[in-house]
C-alpha positions as CSV (number, residue, x, y, z in Angstrom):
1,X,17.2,61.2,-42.2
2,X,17.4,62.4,-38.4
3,X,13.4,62.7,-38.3
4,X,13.3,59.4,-39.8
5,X,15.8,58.0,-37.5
6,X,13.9,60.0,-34.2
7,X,10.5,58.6,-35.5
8,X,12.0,54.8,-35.5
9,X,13.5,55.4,-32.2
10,X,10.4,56.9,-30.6
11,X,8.3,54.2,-31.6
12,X,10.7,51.6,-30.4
13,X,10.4,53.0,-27.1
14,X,6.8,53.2,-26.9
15,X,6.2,49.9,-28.1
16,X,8.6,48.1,-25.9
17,X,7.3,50.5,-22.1
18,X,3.7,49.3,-23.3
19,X,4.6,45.2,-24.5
20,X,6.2,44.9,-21.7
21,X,4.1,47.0,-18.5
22,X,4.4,45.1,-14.9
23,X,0.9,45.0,-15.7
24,X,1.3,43.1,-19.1
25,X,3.8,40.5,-17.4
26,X,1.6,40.1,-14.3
27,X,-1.8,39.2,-16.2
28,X,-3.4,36.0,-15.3
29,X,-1.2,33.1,-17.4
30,X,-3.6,30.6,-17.3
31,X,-5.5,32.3,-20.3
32,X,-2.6,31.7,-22.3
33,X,-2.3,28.1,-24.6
34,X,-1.2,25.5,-22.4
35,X,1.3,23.1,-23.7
36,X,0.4,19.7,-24.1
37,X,0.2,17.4,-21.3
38,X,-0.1,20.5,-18.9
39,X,-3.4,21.3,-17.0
40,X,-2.5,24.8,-15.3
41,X,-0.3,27.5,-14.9
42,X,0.8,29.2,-11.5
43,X,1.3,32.5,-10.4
44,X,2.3,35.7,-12.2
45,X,5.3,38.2,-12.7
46,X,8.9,36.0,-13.0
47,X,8.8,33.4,-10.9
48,X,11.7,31.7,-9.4
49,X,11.0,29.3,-6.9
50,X,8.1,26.4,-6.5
51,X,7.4,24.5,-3.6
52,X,4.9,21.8,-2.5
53,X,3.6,22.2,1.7
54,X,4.9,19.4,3.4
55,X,2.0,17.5,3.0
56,X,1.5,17.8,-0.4
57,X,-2.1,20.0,0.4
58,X,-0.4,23.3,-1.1
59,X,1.7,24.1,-3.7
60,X,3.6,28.0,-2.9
61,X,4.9,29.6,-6.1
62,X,7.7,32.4,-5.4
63,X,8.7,35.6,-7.7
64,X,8.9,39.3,-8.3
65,X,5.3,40.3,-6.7
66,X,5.4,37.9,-3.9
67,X,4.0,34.4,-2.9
68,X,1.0,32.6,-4.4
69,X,-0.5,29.6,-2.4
70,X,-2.4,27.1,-4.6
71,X,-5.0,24.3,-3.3
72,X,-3.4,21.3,-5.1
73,X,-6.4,19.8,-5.3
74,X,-8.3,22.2,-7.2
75,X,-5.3,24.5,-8.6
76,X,-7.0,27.6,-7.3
77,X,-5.5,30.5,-5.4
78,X,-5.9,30.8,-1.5
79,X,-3.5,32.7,-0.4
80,X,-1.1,35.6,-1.5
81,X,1.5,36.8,0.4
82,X,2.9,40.1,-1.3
83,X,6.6,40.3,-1.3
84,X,7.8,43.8,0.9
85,X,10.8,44.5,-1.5
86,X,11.3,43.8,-5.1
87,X,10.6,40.4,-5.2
88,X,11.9,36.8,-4.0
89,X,14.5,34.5,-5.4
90,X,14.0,31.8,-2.8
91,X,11.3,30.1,-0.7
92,X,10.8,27.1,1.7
93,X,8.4,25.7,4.0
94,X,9.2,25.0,7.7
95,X,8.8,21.1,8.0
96,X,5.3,21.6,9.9
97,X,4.3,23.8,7.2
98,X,3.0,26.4,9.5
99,X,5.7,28.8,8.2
100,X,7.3,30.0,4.8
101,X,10.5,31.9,4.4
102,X,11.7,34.2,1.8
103,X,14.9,35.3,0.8
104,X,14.2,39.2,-0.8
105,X,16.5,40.6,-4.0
106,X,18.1,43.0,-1.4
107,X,19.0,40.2,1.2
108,X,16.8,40.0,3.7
109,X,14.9,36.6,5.2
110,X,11.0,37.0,5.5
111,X,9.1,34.5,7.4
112,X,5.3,34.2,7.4
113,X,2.8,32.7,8.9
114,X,1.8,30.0,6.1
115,X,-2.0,30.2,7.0
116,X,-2.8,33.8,7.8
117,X,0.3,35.5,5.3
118,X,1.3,37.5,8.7
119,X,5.0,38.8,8.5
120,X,6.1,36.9,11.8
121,X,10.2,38.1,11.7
122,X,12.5,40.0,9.0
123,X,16.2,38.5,9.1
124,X,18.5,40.7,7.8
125,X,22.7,40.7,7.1
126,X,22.9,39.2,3.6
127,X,24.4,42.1,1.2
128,X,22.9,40.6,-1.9
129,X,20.1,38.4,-3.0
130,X,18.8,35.2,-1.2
131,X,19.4,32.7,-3.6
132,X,18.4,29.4,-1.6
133,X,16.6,28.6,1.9
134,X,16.1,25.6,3.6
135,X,14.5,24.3,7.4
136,X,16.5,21.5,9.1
137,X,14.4,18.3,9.6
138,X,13.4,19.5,12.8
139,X,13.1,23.1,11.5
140,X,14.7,24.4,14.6
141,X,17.1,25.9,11.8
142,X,16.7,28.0,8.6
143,X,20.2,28.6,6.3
144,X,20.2,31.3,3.6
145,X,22.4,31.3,0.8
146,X,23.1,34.5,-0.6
147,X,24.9,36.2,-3.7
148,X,27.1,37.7,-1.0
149,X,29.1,34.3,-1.1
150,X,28.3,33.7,2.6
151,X,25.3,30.9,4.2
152,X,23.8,32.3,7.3
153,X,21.8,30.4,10.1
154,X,18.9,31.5,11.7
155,X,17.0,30.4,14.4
156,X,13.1,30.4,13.4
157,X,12.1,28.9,17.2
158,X,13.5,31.9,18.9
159,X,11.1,34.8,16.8
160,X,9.1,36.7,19.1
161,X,6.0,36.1,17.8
């Protein structure tokens, strides 16, 4: 019974650390079956956050490995922004599109340069998860909401770049 038992166990392990390997849950989707009425699918890893450039020439799709930047009028990949902590809950573009943000599982506030993926400034004072980002019109502002219960504002104009 206890070998039995032990067997059962060990196998339930191993199948469930192989089936389900960062590797496994980061292969490329668009292999799978698409449902109908679908003609792609986006990124890799859990994803959490989807947003078009404002204007409309990009489409960035957030999650757990980082930040993939699609051609919208192709659907292929042109940029990948890896994400520096365990992955991103939140993204937006600036309104000129020439930066994203990221809010980061452990509370920080990336932003990049949208074109080249260079890590222009790291905001940091959330103690939990960035949950939602957002630029004012003018994008002189960025306000992170955060599992932490508070909203912080941050000034994207003033970044030493």
């Amino acid at each position: 019974m206890k070998t039995t038992f032990f067997f059962v166990f060990i196998s339930h392990i191993l199948f469930t650390t192989l089936a389900y390997t960062p590797h496994s849950v980061a292969e490329d989707s668009r292999q799978w079956h698409l449902p109908e009425g679908a003609t792609a699918r986006l990124g890799k890893g859990w994803l959490s956050e989807i947003e078009y450039s404002p204007d409309g020439s990009q489409l960035a799709v957030a999650g757990t490995i980082g930040i993939w930047i699609y051609d919208t009028a192709t659907d292929q990949e042109i940029a990948f922004i890896a994400a520096h902590e365990s992955g991103l809950w939140s993204m937006a573009y600036s309104p000129d599109g020439n930066m994203i943000a990221g809010g980061s599982t452990y509370g920080s506030v990336y932003l990049w340069n949208a074109t080249t993926g260079e890590l222009l400034h790291t905001f940091t004072g959330h103690r939990r998860s960035v949950r939602s980002l957002v630029f004012s019109p003018d994008g002189s502002i960025l306000a992170s909401g955060s599992r932490d219960a508070t909203i912080r504002l941050w000034n994207p104009k003033r970044v030493n770049f």
